[in-house]
mmCIF file of the N, C-alpha and C atoms, coordinates in Angstrom:
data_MODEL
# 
_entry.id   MODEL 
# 
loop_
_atom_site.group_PDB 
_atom_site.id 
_atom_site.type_symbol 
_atom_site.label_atom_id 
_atom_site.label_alt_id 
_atom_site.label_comp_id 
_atom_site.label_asym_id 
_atom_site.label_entity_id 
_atom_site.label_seq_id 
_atom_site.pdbx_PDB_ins_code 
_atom_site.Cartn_x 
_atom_site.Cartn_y 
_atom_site.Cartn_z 
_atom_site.occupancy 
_atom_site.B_iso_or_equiv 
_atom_site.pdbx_formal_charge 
_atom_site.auth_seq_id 
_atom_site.auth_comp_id 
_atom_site.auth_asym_id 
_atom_site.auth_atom_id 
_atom_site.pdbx_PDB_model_num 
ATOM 1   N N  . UNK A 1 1  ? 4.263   13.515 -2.915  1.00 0.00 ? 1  UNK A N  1 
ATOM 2   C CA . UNK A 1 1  ? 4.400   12.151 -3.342  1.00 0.00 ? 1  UNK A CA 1 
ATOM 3   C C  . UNK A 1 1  ? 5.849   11.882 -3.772  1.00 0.00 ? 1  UNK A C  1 
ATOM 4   N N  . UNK A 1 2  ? 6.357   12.509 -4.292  1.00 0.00 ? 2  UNK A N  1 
ATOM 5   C CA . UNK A 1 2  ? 7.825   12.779 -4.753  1.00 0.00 ? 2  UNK A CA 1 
ATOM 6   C C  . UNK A 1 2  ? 8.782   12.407 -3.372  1.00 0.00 ? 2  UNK A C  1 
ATOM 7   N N  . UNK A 1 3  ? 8.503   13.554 -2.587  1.00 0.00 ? 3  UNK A N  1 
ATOM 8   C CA . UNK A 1 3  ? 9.356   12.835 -1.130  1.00 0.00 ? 3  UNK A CA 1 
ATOM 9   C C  . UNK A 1 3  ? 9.133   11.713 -0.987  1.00 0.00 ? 3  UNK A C  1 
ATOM 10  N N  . UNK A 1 4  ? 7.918   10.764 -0.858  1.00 0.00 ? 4  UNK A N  1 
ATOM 11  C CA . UNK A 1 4  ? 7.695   9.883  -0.408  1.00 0.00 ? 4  UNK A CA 1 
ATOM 12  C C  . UNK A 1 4  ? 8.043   8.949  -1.052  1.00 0.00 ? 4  UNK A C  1 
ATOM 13  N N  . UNK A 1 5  ? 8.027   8.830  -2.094  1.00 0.00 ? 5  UNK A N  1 
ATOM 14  C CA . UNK A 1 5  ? 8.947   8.099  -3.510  1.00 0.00 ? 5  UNK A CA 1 
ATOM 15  C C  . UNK A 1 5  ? 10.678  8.238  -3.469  1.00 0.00 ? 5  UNK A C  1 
ATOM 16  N N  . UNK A 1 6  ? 10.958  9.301  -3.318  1.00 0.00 ? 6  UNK A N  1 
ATOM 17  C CA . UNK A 1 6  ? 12.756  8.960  -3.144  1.00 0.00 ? 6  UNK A CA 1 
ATOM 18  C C  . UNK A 1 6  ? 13.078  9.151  -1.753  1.00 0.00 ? 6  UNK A C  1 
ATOM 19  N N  . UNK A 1 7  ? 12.121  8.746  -0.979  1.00 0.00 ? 7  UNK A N  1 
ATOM 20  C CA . UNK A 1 7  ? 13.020  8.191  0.041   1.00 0.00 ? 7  UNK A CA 1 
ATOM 21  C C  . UNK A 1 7  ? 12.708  6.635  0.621   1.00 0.00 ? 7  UNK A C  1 
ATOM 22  N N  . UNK A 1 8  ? 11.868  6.321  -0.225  1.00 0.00 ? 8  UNK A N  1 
ATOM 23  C CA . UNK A 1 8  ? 11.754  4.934  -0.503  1.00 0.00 ? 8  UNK A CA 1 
ATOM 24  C C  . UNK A 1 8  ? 13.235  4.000  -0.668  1.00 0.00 ? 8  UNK A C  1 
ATOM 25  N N  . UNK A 1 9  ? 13.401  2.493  -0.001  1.00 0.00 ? 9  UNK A N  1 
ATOM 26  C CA . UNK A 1 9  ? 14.377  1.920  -0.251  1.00 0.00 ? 9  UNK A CA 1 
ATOM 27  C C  . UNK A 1 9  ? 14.760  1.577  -1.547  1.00 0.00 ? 9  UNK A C  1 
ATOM 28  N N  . UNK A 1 10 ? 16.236  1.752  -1.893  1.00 0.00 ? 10 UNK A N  1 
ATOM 29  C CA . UNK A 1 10 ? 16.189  1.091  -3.298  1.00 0.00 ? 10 UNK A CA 1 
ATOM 30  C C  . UNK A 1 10 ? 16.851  -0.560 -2.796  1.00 0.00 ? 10 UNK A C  1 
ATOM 31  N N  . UNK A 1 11 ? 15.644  -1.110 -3.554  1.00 0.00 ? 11 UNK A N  1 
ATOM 32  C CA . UNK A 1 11 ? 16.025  -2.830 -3.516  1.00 0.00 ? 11 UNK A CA 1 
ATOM 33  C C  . UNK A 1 11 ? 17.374  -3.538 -4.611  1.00 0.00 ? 11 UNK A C  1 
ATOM 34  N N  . UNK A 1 12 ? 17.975  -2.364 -5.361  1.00 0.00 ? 12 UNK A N  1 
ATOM 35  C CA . UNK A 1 12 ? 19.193  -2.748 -6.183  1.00 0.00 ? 12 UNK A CA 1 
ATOM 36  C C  . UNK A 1 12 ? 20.519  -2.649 -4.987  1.00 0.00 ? 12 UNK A C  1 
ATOM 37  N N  . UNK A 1 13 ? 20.454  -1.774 -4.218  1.00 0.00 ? 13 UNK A N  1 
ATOM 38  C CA . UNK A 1 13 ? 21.286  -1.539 -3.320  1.00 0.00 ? 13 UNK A CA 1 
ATOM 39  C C  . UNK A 1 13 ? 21.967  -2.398 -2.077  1.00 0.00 ? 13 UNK A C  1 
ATOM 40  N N  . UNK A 1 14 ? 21.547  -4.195 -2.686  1.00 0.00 ? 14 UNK A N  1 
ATOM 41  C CA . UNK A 1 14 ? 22.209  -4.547 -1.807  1.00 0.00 ? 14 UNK A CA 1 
ATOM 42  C C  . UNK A 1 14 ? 23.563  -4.590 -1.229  1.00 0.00 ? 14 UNK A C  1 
ATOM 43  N N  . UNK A 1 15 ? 23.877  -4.690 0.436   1.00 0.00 ? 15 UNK A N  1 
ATOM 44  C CA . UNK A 1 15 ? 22.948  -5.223 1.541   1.00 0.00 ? 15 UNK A CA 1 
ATOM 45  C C  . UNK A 1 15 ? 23.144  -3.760 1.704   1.00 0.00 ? 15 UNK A C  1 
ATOM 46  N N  . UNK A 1 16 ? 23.084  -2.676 1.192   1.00 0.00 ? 16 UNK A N  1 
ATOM 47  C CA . UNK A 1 16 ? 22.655  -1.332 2.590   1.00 0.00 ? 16 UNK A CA 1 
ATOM 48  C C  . UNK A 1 16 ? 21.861  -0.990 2.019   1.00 0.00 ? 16 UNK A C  1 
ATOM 49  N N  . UNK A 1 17 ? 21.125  -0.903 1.122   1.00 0.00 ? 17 UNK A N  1 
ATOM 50  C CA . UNK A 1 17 ? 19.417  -0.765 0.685   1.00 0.00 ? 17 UNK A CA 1 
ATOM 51  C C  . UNK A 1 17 ? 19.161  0.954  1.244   1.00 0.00 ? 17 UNK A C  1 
ATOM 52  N N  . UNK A 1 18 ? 20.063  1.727  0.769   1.00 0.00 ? 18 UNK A N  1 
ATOM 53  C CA . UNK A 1 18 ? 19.523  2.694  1.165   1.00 0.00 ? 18 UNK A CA 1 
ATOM 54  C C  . UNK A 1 18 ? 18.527  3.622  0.167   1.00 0.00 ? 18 UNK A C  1 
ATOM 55  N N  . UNK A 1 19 ? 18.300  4.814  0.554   1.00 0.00 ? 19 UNK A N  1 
ATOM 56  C CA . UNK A 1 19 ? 17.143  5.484  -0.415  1.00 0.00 ? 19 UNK A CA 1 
ATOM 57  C C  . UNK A 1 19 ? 17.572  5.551  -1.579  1.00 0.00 ? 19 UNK A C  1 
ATOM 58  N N  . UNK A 1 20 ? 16.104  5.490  -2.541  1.00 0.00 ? 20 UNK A N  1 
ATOM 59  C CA . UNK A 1 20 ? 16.106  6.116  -3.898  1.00 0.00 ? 20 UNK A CA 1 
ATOM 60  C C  . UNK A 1 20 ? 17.354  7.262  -4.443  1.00 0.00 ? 20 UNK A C  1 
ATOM 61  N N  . UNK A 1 21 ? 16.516  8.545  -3.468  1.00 0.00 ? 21 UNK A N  1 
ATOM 62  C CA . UNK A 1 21 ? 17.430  9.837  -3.124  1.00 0.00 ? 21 UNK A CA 1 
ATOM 63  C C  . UNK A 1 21 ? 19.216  9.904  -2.967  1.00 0.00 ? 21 UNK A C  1 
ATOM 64  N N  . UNK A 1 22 ? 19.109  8.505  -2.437  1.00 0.00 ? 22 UNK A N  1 
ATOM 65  C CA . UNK A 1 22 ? 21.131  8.394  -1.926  1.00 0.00 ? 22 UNK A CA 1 
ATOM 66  C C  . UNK A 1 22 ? 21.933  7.502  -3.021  1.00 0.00 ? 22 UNK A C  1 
ATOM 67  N N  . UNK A 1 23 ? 20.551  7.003  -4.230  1.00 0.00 ? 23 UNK A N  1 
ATOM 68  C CA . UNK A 1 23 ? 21.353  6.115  -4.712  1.00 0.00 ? 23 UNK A CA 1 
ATOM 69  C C  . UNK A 1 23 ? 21.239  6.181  -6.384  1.00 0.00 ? 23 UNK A C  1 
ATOM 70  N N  . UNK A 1 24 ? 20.545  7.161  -6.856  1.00 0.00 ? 24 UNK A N  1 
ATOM 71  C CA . UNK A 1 24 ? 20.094  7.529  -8.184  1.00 0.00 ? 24 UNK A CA 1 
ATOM 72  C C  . UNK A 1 24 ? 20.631  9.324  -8.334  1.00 0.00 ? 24 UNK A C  1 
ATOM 73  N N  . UNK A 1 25 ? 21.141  9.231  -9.205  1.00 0.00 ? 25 UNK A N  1 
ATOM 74  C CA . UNK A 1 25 ? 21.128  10.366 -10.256 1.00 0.00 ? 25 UNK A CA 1 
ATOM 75  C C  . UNK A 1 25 ? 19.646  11.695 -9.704  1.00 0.00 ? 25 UNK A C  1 
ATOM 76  N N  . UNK A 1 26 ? 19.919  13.058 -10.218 1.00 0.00 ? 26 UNK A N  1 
ATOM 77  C CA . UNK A 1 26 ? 18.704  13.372 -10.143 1.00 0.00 ? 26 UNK A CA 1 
ATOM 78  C C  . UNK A 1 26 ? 17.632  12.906 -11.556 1.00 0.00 ? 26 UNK A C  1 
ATOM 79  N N  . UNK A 1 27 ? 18.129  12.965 -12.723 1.00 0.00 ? 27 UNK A N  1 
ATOM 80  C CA . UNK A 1 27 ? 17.767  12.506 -13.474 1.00 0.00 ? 27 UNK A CA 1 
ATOM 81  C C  . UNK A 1 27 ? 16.850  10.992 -13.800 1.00 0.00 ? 27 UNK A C  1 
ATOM 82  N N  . UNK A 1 28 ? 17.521  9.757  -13.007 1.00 0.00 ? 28 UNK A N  1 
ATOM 83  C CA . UNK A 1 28 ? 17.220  8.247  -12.807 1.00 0.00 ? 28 UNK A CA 1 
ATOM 84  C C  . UNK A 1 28 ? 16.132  8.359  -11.684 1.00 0.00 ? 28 UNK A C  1 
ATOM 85  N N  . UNK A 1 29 ? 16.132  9.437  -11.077 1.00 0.00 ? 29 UNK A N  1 
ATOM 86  C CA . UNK A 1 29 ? 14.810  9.891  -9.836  1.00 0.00 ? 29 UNK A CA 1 
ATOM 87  C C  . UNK A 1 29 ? 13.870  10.522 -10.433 1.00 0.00 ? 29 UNK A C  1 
ATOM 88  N N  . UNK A 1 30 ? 14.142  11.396 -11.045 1.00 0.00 ? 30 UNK A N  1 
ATOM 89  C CA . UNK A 1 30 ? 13.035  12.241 -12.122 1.00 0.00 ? 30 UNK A CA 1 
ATOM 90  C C  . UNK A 1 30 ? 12.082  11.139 -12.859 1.00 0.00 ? 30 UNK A C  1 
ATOM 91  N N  . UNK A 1 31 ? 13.310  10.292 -13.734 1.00 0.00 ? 31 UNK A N  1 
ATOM 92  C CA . UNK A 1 31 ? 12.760  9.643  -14.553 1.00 0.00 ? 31 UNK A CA 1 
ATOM 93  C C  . UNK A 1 31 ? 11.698  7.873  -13.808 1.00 0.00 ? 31 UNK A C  1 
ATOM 94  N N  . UNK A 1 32 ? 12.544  7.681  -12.938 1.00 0.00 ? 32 UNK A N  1 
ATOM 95  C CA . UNK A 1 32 ? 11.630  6.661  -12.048 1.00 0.00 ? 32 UNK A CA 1 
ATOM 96  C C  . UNK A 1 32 ? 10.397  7.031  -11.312 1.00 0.00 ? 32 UNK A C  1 
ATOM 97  N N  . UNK A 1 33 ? 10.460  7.988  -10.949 1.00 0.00 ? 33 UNK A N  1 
ATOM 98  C CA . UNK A 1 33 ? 9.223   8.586  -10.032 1.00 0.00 ? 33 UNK A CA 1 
ATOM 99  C C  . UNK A 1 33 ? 7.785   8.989  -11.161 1.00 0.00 ? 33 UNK A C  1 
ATOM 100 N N  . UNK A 1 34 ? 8.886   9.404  -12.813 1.00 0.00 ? 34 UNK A N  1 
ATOM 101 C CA . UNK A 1 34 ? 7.378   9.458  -13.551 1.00 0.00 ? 34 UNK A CA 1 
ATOM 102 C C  . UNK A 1 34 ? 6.654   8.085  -13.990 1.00 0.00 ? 34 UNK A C  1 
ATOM 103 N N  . UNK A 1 35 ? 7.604   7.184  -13.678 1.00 0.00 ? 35 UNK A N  1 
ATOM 104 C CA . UNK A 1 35 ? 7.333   5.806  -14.280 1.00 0.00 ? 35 UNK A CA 1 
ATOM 105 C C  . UNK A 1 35 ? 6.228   5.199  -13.642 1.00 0.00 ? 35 UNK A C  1 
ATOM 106 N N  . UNK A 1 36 ? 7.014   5.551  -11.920 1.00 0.00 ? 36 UNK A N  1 
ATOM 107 C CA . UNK A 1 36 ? 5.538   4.933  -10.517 1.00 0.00 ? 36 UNK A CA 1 
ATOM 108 C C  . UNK A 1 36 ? 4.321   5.695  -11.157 1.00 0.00 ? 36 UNK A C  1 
ATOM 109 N N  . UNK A 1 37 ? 4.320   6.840  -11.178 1.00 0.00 ? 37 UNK A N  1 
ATOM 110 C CA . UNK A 1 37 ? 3.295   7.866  -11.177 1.00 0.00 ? 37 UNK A CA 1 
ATOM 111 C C  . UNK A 1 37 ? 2.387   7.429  -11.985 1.00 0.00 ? 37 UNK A C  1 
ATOM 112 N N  . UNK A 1 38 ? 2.360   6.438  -13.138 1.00 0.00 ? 38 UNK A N  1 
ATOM 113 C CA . UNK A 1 38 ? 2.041   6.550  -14.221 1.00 0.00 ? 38 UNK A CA 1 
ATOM 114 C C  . UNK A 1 38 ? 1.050   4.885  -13.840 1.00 0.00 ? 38 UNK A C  1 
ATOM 115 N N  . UNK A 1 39 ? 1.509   4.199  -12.956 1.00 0.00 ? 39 UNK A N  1 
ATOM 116 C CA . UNK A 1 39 ? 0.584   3.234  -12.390 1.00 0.00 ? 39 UNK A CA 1 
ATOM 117 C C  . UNK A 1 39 ? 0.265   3.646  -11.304 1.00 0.00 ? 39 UNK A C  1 
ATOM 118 N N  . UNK A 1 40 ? -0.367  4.672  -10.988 1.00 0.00 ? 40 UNK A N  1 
ATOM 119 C CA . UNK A 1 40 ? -1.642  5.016  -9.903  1.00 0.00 ? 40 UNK A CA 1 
ATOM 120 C C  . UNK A 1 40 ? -2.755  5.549  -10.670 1.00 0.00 ? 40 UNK A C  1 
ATOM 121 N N  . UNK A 1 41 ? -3.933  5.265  -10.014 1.00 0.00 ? 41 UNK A N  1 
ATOM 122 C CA . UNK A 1 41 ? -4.725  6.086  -9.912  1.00 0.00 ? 41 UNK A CA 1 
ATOM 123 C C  . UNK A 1 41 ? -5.407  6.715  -9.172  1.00 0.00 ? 41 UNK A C  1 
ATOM 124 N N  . UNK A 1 42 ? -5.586  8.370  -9.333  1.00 0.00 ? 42 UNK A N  1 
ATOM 125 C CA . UNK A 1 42 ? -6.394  8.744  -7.908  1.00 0.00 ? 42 UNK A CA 1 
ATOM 126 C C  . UNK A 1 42 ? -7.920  8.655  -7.826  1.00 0.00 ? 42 UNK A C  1 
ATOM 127 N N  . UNK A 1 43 ? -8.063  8.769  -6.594  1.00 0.00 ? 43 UNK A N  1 
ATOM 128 C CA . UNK A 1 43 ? -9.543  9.136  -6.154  1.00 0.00 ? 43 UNK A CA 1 
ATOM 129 C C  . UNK A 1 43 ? -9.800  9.995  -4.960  1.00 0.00 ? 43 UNK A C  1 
ATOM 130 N N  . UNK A 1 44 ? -11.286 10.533 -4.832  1.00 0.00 ? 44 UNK A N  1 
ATOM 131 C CA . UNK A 1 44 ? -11.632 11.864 -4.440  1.00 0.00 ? 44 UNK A CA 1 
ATOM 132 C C  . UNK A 1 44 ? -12.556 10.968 -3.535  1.00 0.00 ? 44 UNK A C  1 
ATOM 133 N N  . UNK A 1 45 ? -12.620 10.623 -2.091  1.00 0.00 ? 45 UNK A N  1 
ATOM 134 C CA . UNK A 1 45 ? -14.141 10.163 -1.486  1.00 0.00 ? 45 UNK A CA 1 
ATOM 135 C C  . UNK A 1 45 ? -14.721 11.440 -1.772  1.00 0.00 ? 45 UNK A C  1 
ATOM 136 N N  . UNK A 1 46 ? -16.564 11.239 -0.901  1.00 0.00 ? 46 UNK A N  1 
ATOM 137 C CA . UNK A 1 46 ? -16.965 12.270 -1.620  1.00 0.00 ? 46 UNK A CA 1 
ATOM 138 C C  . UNK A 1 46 ? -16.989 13.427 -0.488  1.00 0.00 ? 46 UNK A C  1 
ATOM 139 N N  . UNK A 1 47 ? -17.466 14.371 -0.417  1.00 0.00 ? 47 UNK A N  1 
ATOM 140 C CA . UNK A 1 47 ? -16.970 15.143 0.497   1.00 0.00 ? 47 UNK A CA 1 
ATOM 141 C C  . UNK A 1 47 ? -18.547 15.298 2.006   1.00 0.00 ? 47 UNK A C  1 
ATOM 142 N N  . UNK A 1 48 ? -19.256 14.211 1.611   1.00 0.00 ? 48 UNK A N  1 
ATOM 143 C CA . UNK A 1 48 ? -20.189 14.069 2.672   1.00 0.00 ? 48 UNK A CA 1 
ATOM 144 C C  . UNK A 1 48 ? -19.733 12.757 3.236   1.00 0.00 ? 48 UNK A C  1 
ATOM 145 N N  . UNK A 1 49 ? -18.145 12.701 3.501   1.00 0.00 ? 49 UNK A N  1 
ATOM 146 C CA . UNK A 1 49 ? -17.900 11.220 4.099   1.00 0.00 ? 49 UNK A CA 1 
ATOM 147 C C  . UNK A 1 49 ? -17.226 11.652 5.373   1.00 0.00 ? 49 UNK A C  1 
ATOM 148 N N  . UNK A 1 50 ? -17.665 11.313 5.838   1.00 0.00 ? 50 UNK A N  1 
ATOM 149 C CA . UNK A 1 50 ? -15.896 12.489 7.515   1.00 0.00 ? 50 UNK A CA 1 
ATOM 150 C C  . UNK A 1 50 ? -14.936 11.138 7.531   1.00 0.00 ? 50 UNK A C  1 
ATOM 151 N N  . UNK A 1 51 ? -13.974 12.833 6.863   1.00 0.00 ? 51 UNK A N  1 
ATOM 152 C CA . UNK A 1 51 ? -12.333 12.021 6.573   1.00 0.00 ? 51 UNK A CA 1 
ATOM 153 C C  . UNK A 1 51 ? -11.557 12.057 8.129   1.00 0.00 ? 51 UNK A C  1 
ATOM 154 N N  . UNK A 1 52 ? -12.082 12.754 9.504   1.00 0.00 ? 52 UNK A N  1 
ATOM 155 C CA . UNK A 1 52 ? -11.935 12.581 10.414  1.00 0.00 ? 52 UNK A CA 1 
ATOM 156 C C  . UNK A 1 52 ? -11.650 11.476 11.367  1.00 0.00 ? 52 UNK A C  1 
ATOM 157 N N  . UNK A 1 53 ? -12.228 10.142 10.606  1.00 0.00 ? 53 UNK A N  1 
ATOM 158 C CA . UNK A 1 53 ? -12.086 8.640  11.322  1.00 0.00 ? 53 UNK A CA 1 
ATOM 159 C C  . UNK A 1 53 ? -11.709 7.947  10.119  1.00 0.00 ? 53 UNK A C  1 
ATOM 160 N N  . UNK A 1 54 ? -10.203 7.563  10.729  1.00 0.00 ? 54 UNK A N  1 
ATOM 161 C CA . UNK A 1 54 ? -10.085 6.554  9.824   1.00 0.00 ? 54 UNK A CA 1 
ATOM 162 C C  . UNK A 1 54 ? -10.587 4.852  9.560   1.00 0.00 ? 54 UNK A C  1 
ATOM 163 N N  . UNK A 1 55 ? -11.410 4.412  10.749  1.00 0.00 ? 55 UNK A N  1 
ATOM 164 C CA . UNK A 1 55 ? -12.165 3.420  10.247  1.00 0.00 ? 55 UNK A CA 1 
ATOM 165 C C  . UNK A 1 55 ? -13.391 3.739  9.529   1.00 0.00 ? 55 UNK A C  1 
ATOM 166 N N  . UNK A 1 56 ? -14.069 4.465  9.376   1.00 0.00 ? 56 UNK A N  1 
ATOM 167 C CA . UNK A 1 56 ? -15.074 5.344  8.001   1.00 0.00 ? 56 UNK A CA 1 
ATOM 168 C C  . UNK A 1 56 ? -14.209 5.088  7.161   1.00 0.00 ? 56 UNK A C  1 
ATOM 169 N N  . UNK A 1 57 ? -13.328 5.650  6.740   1.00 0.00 ? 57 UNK A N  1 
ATOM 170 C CA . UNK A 1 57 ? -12.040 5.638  5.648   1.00 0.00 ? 57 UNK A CA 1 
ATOM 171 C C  . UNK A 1 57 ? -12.261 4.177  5.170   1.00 0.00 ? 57 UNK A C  1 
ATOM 172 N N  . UNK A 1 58 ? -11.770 3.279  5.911   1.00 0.00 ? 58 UNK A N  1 
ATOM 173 C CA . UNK A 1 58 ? -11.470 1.616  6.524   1.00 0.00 ? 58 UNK A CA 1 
ATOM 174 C C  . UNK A 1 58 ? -12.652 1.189  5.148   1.00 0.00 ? 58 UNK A C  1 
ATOM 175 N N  . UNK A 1 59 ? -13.821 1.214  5.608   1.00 0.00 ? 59 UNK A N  1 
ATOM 176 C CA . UNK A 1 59 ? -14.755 1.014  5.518   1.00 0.00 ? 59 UNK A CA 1 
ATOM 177 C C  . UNK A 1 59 ? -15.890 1.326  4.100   1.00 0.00 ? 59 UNK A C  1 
ATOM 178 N N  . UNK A 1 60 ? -15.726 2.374  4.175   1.00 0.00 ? 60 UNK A N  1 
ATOM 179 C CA . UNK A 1 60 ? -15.715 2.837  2.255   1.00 0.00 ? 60 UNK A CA 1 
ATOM 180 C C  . UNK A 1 60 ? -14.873 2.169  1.563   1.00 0.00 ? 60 UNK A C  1 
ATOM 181 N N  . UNK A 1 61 ? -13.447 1.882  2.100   1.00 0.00 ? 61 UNK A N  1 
ATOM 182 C CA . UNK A 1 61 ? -12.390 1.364  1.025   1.00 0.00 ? 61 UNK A CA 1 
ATOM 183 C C  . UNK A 1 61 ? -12.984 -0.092 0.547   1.00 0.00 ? 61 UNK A C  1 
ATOM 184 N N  . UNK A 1 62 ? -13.665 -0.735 1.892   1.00 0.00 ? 62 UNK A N  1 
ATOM 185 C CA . UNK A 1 62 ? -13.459 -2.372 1.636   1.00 0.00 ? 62 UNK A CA 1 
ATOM 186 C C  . UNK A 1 62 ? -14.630 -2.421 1.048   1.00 0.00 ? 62 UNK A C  1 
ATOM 187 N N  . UNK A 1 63 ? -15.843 -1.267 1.037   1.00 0.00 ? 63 UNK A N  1 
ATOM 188 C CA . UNK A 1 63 ? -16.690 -1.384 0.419   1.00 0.00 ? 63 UNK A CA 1 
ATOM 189 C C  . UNK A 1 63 ? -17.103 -1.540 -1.047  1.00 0.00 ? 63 UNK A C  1 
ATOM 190 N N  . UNK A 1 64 ? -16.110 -0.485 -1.355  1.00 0.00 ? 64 UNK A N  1 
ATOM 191 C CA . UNK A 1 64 ? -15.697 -0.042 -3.262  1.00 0.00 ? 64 UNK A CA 1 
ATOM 192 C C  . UNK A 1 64 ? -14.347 0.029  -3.703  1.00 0.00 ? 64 UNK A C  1 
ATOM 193 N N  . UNK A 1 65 ? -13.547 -1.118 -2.902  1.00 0.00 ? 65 UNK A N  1 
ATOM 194 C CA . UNK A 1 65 ? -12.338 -1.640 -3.654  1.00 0.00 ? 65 UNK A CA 1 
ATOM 195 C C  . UNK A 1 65 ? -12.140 -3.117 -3.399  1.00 0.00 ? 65 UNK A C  1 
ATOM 196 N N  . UNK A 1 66 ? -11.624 -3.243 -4.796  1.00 0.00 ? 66 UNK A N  1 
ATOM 197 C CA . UNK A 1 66 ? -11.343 -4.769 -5.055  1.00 0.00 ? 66 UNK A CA 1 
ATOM 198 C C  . UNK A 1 66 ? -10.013 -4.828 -4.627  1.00 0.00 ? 66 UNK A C  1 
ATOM 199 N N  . UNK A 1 67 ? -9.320  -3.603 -5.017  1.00 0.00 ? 67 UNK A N  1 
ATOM 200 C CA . UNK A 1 67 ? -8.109  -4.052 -4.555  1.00 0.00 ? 67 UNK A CA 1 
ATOM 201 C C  . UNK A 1 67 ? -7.740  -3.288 -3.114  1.00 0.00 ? 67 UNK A C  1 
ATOM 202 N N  . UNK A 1 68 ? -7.057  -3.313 -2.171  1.00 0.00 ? 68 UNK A N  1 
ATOM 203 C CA . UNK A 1 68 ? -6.606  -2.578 -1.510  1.00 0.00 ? 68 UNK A CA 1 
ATOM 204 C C  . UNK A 1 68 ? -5.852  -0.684 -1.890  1.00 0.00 ? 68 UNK A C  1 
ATOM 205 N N  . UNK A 1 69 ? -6.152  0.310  -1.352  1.00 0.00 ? 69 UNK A N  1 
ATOM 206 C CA . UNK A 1 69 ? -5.250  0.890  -2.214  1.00 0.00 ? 69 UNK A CA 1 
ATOM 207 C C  . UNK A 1 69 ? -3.982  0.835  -1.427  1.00 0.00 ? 69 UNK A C  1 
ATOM 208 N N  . UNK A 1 70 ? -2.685  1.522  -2.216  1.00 0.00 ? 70 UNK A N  1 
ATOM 209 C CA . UNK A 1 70 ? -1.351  1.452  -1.855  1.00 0.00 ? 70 UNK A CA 1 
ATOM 210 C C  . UNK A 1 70 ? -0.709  2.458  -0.753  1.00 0.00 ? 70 UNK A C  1 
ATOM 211 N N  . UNK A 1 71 ? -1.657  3.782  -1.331  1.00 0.00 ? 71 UNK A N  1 
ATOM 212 C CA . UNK A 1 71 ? -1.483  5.073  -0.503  1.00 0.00 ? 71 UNK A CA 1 
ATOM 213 C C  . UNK A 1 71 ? -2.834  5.692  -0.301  1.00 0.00 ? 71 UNK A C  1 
ATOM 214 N N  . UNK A 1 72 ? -2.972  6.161  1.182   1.00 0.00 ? 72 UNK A N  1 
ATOM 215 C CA . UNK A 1 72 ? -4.356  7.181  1.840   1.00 0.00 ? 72 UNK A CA 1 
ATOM 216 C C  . UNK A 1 72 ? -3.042  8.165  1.953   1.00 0.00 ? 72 UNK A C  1 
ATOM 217 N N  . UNK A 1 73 ? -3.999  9.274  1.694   1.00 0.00 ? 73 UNK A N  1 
ATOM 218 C CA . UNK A 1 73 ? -3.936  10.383 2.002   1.00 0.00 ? 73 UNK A CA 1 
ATOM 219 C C  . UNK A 1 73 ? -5.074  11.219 2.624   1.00 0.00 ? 73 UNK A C  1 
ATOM 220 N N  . UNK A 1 74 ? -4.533  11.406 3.551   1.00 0.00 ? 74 UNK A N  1 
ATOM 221 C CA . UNK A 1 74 ? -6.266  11.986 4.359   1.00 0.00 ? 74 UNK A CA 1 
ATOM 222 C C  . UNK A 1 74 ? -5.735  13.579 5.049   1.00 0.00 ? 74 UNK A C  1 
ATOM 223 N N  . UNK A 1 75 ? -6.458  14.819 4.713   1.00 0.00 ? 75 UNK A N  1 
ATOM 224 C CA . UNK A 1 75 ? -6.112  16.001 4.603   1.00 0.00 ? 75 UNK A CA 1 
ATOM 225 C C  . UNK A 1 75 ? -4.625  16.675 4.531   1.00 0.00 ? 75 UNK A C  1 
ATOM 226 N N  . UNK A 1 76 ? -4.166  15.836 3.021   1.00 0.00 ? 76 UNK A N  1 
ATOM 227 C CA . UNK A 1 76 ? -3.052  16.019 2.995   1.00 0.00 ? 76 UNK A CA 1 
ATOM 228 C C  . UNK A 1 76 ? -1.747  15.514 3.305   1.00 0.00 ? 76 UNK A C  1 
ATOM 229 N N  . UNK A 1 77 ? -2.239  13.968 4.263   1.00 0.00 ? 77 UNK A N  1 
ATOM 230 C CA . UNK A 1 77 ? -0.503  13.660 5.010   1.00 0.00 ? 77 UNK A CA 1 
ATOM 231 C C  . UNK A 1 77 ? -1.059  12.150 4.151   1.00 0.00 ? 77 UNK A C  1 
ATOM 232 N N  . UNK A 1 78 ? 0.200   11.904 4.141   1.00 0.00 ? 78 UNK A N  1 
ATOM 233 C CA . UNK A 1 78 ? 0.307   10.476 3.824   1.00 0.00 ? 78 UNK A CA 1 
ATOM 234 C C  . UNK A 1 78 ? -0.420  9.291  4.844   1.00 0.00 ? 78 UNK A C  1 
ATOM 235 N N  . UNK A 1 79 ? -1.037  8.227  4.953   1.00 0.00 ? 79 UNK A N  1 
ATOM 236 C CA . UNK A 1 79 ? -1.344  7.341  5.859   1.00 0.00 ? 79 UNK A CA 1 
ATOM 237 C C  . UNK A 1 79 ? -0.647  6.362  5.868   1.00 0.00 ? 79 UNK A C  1 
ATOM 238 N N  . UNK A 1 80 ? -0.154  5.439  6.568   1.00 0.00 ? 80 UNK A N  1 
ATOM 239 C CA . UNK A 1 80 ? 0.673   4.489  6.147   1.00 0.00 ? 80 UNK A CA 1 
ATOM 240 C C  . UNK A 1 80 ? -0.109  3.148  7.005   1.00 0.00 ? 80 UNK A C  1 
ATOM 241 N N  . UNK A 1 81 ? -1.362  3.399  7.956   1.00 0.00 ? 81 UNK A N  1 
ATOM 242 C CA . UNK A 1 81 ? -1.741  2.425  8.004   1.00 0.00 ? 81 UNK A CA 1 
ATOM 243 C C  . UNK A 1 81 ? -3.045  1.816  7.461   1.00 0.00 ? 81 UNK A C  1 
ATOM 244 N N  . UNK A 1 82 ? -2.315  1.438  5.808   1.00 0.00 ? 82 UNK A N  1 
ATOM 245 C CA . UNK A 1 82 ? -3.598  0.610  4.964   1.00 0.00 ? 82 UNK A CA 1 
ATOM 246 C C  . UNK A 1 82 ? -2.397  -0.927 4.899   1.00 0.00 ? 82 UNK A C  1 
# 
């Protein structure tokens, strides 16, 4: 999650908007990444769901979320299409 967090754009960086990683301190990265961290919450589907299709995935989500979530992770990799 950390990778995926500093290499995120930084939106202070205008106009070359480049990464977190290219544009913070290690420290201002440390300390921002615990900040995100701290508005998520996780969840576990249950393990009689097959994480194999992601419209199953799709489909549980819209079932028992109000909100969309921000990040899938499905055996480990990031998803990026929610």
């Amino acid at each position: 999650m950390f990778e995926h967090y500093s290499s995120c754009e930084n939106e202070d960086d205008e106009p070359l908007y480049r990464s977190l990683r290219e544009t913070l301190s290690e420290d201002e990265l440390s300390l921002g990444f615990n900040d995100f961290m701290m508005d998520l919450v996780f969840f576990r589907l249950n393990e009689n769901i097959p994480v194999d299709n992601l419209e199953t995935i799709r489909s549980v989500l819209r079932e028992n979320c109000f909100f969309s979530p921000e990040y899938v992770f499905i055996k480990g990799q990031i998803v990026d299409d929610f």
